[in-house]
C-alpha positions in Angstrom: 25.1 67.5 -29.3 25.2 66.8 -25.6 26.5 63.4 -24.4 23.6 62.2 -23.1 21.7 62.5 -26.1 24.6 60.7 -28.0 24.4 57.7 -25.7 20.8 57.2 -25.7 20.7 57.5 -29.9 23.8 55.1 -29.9 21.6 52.8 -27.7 18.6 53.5 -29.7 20.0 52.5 -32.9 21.6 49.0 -31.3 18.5 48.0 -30.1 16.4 48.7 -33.1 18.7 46.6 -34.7 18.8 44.0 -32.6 14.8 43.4 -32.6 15.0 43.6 -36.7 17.3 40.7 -37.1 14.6 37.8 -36.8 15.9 34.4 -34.8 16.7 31.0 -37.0 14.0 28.5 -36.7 15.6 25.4 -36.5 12.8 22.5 -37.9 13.9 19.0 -37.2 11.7 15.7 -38.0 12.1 12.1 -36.1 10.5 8.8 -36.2 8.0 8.1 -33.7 9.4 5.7 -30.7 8.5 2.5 -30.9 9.4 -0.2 -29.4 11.2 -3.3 -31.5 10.2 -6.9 -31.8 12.9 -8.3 -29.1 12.0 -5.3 -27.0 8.5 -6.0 -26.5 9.0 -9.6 -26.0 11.1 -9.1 -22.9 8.8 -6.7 -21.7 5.9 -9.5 -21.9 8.3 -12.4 -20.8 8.9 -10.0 -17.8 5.6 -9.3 -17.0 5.4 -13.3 -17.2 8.1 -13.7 -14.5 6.3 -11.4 -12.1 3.2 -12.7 -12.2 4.1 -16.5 -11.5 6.7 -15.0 -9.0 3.7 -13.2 -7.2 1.9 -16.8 -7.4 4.7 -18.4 -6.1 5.3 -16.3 -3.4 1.8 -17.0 -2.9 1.8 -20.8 -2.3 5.1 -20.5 0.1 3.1 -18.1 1.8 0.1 -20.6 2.3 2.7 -23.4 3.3 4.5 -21.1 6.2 0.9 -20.7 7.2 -0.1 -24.1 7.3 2.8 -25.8 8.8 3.2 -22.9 11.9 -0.8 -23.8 12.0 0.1 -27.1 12.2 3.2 -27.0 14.4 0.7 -24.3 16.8 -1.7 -27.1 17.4 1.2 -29.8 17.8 2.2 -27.4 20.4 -1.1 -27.0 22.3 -2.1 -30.4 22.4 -5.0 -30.0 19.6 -4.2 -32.3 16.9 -7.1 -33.5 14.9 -5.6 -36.8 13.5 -2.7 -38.4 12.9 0.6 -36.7 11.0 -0.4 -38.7 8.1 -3.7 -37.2 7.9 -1.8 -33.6 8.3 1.0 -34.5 6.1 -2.0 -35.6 3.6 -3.8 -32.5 3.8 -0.8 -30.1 3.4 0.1 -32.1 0.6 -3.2 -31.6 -1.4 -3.1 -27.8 -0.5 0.4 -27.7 -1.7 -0.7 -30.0 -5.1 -3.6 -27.6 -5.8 -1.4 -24.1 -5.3 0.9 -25.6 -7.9 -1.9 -26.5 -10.1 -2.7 -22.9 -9.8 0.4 -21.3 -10.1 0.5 -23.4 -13.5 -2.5 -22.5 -14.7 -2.2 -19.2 -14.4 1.4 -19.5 -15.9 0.0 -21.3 -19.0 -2.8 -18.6 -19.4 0.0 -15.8 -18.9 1.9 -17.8 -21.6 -0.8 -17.7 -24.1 -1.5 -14.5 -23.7 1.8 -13.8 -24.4 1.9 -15.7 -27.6 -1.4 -14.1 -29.1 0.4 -10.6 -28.2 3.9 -11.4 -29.9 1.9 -12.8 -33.0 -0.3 -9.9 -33.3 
């Protein structure tokens, strides 16, 4: 028999026998991912800080606003009152962003509750 013939039939039979062995099949199981009890609650109380730290942010916003609007017409000469009246008025905005900010804290609160009980 010629080499060549003997190398190809030598290749031949390896690779035939190589195909016939079949692969392992590994078969695993696992528990779905969930998350725990502690978990989700810091999730929610996170959520909680965002949101009233948005709100927050918020209501400093307004006051920058207010007071350079104030300090703008100090400036130009267009003061509409007296600084009581001013101080009065930026008060009450300032009284009813906080009544917002907790409002929507409390509502953020019981929302959380309802989810952590459910």
């Amino acid at each position: 028999m010629s080499p060549l013939i003997e190398a190809a039939t030598r290749r031949l039979a390896l690779s035939s026998r190589a195909i016939a062995v079949p692969a392992p099949r590994h078969f695993t199981t696992s528990t779905v991912a969930q998350k725990t009890v502690t978990e989700a609650a810091k999730d929610t109380l996170k959520s909680v800080d965002r949101k009233v730290s948005d709100k927050l942010v918020d209501g400093i916003s307004a006051g920058e606003k207010i007071a350079s609007k104030v300090k703008g017409e100090a400036d130009t000469g267009k003061v509409k009152g007296t600084a009581e009246e001013i101080r009065g008025q930026a008060k009450g905005q300032a009284k009813e962003l906080e009544g917002k900010v907790k409002g929507t804290a409390e509502e953020i609160r019981g929302s959380a509750k309802s989810h952590l009980e459910s």
